[in-house]
Residue, then its C-alpha position, 0 to 999 in steps of 0.5 A: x398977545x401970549x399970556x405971562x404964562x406962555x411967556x414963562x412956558x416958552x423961556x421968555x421970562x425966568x421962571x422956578x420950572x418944576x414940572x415940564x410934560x407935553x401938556x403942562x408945566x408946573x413952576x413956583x409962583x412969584x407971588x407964595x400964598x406959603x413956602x412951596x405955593x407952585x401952579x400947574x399950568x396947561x401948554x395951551x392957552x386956554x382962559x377958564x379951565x372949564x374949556x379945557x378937555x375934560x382928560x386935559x383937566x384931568x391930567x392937570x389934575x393928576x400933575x397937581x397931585x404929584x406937586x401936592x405930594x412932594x410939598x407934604x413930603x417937604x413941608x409936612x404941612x396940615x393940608x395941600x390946598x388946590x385951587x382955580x379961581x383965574x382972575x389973575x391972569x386969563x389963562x388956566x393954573x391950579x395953585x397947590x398950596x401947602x397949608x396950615x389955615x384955611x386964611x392962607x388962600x387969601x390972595x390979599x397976604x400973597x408975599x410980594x417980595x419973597x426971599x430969593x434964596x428961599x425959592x431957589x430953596x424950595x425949587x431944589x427940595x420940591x424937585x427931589x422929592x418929586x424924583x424921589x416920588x419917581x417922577x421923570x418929568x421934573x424939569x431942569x430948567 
């Protein structure tokens, strides 16, 4: 059975796409650790990012970058946190995280109930700056 990401990545269920390549898709997450919180997610399905190719991981990484830089430009916050834990769903995903404290990677304050607008919000300024840092990937979807 298809994970809820390959659900996401193949229009199944509507997602916040701010990043589509041949090889990753990165989104919003439903469930921000902060304003901006996204994940960077392979096409392939593959449960611990440790099994991934090491130039897929890279190029994950490298995607994650790119999102972390829009979200400075954005939010301006302290730091851009990047993490891969991958209990929640078993299927690799960087979360980029803007962040003002260490205590906001804590998944237990995840905002269950964002507000909607906010996240349309974050989708438009998050994908013009990723234009604006010259990027062509950016999704429009």
């Amino acid at each position: 059975m298809p994970t809820i990401f390959t659900r996401i990545i193949d229009g199944e269920i509507p997602s916040r796409m701010l990043w589509e390549d041949e090889h990753c898709v990165a989104f919003l997450d439903v469930r921000p650790l902060a304003p901006g919180h996204a994940l960077v997610v392979p096409r392939q399905e593959t449960d611990q990012w440790t099994d991934l190719a090491a130039a897929e991981a890279a190029h994950l990484t490298t995607v994650a970058h790119a999102v972390g830089r829009a979200q400075k430009k954005v939010y301006r916050p302290d730091r851009i946190g990047l993490m891969i834990a991958g209990f929640e769903v078993p299927h690799t995903h960087l979360h980029v995280v803007p962040l003002e404290t260490m205590a906001q990677l804590d998944f237990a304050n995840a905002n269950a109930n964002p507000d909607q607008g906010e996240l349309d919000d974050a989708l438009q300024q998050l994908r013009t700056a990723l234009q604006e840092n010259g990027h062509s990937e950016v999704s429009n979807r």
